[in-house]
DRENLO-723545 format. One record per residue (C-alpha): x, y, z; residue number from 1. Coordinates in steps of 0.5 Angstrom, whole numbers. Example, Ala and Ser with C-alpha at 12.3 -4.5 7.8 and 13.67 -1.06 7.14 Angstrom:
BEGIN
<X:25; Y:-9; Z:16; i:1>
<X:27; Y:-2; Z:14; i:2>
end
This chain:
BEGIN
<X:-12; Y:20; Z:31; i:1>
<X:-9; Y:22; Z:37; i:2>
<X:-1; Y:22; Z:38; i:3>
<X:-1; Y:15; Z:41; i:4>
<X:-5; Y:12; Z:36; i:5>
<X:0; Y:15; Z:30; i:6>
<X:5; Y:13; Z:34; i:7>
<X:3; Y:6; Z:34; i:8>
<X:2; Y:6; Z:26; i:9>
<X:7; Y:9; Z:24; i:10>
<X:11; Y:5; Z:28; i:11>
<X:7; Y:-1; Z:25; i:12>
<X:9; Y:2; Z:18; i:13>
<X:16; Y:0; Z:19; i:14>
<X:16; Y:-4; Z:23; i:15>
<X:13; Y:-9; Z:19; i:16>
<X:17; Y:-9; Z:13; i:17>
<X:23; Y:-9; Z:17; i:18>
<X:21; Y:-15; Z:21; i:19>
<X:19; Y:-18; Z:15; i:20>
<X:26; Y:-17; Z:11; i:21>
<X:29; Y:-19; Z:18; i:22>
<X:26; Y:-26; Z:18; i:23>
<X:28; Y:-28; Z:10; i:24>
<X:35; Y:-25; Z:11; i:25>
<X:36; Y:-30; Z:18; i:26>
<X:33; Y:-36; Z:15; i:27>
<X:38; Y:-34; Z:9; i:28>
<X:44; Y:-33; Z:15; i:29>
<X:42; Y:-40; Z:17; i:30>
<X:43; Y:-44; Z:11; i:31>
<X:50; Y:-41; Z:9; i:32>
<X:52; Y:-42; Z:17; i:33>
<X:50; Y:-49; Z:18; i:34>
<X:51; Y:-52; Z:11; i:35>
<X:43; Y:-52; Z:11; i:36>
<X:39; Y:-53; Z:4; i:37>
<X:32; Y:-51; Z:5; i:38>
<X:30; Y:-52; Z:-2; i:39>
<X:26; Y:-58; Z:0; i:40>
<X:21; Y:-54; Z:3; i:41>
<X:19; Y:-50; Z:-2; i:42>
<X:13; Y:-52; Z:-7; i:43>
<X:14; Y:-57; Z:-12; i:44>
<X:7; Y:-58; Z:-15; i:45>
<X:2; Y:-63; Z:-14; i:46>
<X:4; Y:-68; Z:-9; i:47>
<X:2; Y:-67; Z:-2; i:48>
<X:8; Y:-66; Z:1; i:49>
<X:10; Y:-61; Z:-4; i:50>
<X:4; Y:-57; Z:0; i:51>
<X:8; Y:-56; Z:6; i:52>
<X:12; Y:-50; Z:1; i:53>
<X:5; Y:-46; Z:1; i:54>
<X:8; Y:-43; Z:8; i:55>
<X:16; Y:-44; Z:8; i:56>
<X:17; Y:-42; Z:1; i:57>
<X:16; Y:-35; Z:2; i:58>
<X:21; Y:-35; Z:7; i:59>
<X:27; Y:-40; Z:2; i:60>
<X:31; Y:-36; Z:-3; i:61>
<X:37; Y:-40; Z:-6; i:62>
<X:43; Y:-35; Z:-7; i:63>
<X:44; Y:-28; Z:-4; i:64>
<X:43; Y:-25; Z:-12; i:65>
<X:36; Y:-28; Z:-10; i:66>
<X:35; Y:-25; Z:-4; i:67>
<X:38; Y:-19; Z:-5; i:68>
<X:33; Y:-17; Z:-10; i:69>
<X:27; Y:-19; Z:-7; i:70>
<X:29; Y:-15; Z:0; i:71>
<X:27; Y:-8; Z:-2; i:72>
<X:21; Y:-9; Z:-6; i:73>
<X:19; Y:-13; Z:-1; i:74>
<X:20; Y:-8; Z:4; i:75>
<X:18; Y:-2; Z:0; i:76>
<X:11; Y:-5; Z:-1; i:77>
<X:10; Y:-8; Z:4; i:78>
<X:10; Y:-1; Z:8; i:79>
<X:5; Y:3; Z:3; i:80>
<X:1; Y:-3; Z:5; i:81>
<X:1; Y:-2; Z:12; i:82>
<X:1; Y:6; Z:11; i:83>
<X:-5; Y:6; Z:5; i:84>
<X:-9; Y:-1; Z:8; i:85>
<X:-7; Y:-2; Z:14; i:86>
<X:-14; Y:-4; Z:16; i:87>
<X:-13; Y:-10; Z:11; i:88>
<X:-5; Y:-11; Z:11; i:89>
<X:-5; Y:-17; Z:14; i:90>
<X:-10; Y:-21; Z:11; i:91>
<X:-7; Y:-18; Z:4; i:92>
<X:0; Y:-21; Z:6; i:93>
<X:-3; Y:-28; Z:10; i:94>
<X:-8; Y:-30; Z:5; i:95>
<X:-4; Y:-26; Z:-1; i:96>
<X:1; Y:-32; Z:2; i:97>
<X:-3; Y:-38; Z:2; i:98>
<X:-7; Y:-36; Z:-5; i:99>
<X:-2; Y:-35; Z:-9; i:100>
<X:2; Y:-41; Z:-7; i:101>
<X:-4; Y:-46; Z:-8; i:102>
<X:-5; Y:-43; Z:-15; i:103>
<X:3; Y:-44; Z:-16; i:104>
<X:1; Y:-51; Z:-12; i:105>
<X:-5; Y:-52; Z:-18; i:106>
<X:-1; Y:-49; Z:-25; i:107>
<X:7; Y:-50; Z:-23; i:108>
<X:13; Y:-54; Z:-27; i:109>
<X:15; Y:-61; Z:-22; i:110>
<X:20; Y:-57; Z:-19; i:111>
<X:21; Y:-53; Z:-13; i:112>
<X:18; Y:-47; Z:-13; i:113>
<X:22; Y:-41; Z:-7; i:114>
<X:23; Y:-34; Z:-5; i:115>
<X:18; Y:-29; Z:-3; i:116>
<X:18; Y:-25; Z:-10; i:117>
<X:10; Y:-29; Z:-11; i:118>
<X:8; Y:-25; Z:-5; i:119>
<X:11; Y:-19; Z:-8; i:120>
<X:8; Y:-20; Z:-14; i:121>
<X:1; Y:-20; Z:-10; i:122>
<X:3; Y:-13; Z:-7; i:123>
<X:5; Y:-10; Z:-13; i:124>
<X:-2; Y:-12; Z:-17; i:125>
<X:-6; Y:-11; Z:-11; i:126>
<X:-3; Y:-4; Z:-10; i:127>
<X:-4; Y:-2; Z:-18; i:128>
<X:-11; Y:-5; Z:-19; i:129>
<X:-13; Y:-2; Z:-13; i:130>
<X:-11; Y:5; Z:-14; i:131>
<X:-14; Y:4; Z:-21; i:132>
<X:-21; Y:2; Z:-18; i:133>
<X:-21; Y:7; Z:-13; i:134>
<X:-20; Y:13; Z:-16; i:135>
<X:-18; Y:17; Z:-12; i:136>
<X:-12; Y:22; Z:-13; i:137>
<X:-8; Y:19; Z:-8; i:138>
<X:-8; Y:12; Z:-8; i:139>
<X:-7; Y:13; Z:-16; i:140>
<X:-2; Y:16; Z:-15; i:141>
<X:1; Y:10; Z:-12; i:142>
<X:-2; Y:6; Z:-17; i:143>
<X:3; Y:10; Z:-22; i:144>
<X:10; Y:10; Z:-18; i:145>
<X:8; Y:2; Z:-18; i:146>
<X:9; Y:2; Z:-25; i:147>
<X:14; Y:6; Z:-25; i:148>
<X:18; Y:3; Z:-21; i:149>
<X:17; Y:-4; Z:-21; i:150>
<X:13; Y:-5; Z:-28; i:151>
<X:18; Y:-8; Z:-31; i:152>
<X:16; Y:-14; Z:-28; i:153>
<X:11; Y:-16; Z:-32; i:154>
<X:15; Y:-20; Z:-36; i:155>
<X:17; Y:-25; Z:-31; i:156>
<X:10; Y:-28; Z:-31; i:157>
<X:11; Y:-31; Z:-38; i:158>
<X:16; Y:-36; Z:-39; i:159>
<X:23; Y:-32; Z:-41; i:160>
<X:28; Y:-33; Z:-37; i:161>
<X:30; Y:-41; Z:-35; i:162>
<X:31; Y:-43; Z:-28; i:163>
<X:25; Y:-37; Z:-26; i:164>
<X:18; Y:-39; Z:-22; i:165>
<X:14; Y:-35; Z:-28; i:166>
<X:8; Y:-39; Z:-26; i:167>
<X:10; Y:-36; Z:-17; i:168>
<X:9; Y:-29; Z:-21; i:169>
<X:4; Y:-30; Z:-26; i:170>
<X:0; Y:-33; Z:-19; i:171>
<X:2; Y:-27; Z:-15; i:172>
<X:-1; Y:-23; Z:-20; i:173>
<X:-7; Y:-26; Z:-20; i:174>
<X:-8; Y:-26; Z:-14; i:175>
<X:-7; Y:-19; Z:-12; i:176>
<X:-12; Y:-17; Z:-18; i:177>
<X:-18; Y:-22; Z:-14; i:178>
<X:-16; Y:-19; Z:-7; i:179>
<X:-17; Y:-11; Z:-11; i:180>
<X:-23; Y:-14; Z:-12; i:181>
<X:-25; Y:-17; Z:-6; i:182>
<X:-24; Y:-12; Z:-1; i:183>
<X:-26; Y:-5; Z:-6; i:184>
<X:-31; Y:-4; Z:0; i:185>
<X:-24; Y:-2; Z:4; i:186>
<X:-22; Y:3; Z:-2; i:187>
<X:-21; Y:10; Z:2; i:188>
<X:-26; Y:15; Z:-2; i:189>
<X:-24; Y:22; Z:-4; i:190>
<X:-26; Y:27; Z:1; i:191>
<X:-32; Y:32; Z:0; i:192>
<X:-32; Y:39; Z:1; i:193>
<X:-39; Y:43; Z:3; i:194>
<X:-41; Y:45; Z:-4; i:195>
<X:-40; Y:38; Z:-6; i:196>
<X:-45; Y:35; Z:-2; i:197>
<X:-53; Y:35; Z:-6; i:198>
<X:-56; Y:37; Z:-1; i:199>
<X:-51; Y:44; Z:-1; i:200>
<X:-55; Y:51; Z:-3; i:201>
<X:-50; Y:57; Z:-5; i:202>
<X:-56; Y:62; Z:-2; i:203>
<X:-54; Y:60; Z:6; i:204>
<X:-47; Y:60; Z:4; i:205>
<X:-44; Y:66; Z:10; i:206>
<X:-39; Y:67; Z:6; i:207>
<X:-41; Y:69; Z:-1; i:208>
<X:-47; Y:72; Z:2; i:209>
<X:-41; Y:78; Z:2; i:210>
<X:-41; Y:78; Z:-6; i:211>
<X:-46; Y:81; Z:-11; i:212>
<X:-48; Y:77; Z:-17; i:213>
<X:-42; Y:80; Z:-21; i:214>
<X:-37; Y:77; Z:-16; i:215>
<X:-36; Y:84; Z:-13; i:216>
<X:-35; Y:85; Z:-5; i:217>
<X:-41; Y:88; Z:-1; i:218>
<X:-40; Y:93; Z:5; i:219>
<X:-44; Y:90; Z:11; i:220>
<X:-49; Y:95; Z:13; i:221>
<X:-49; Y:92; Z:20; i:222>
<X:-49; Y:97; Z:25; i:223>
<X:-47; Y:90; Z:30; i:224>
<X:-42; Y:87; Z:25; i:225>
<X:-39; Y:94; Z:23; i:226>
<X:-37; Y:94; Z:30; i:227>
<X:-34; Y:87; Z:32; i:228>
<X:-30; Y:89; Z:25; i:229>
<X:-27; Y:95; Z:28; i:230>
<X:-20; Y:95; Z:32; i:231>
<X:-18; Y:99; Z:37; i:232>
<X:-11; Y:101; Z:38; i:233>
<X:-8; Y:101; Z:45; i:234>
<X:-1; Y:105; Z:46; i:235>
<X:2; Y:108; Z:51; i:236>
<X:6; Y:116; Z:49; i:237>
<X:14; Y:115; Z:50; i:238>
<X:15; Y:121; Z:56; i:239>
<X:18; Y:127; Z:55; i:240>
<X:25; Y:128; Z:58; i:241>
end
């Protein structure tokens, strides 16, 4: 990766995300300025018009409570997503979107369903079962600070608290497990070494052609060799007053 195009995706690593934070907070903004209520557009459940939520409801948050602890893990996950899976980014977050708000569309209570958190549920189950597949130190990792930090979401996908979308988790949760699965061609696989490849035989080996059986280290007896290894030191004697 040359310096322009690592310009361009670590602009896109952040960028994104603050784009994204930017848009809920300015919809927000809107409806506290202009008296607007956009809960009407989110998702209400098997009715046609409740369709039209599948796109806004992402976007609709109800109190700056609610919008407020959906802004930093929105904006944190998405930016790993960007950084580990940027060749799949936008179609995890477009179709996590629209998937996950159908199957909220399919299984929701009648009321109206809004908020970005189901996106966010998408991130987190995508990121931790993606990690968990690959298997890879990295992206495990990834998968464990997931846990660590957000974990105690998966609570909220059972019906424990009133005035809670469980069934908008339970649906982002499903669906970042499905899209895990779907794009496991994309996983990143760990780097292999030299002795690691099948094909690999210590005997060639340059390096450890220096070395006896016991691991010892064996002078070279190479006339050439001992003379590209010998160094010649160049000075200039100080003059005599």
């Amino acid at each position: 990766m040359d310096h322009k195009e690592h310009f361009k995706f670590s602009t896109g690593v952040v960028a994104y995300p603050i784009f994204f934070v930017l848009v809920i907070w300015l919809v927000f903004w809107s409806e506290v300025r202009f008296g607007y209520n956009f809960s009407k557009y989110g998702i209400y459940p098997q009715t046609l018009k409740g369709l039209r939520g599948v796109l806004f409801s992402p976007l609709i948050h109800g109190d700056l409570k609610h919008i407020y602890h959906n802004t930093i893990p929105l904006f944190v996950l998405s930016m790993a997503l960007f950084y580990f899976y940027r060749h799949i980014a936008w179609k995890v977050i477009l179709f996590g979107i629209l998937l996950s708000g159908f199957i909220t569309w399919c299984i929701a209570r009648p009321s109206y369903h809004i908020g970005a958190s189901g996106l966010i549920y998408v991130l987190v189950s995508f990121t931790f079962f993606k990690g968990v597949f690959a298997k890879h130190y990295r992206l495990i990792a990834l998968s464990l600070l997931v846990v660590f930090l957000y974990g105690s979401m998966i609570w909220y996908t059972l019906p424990i608290e009133k005035g809670i979308s469980w069934e908008g988790h339970l649906a982002g949760l499903i669906t970042g497990l499905l899209f895990a699965l779907f794009f496991r061609k994309e996983i990143a696989k760990p780097k292999k070494y030299v002795w690691e490849e099948a094909h690999y035989n210590e005997d060639d080996d340059p390096f450890l052609k220096h070395f006896d059986e016991n691991g010892n280290f064996i002078e070279s007896t190479d006339e050439e060799e001992q003379k590209e290894a010998f160094i010649n030191y160049n000075y200039k004697k100080k003059p005599e007053d």
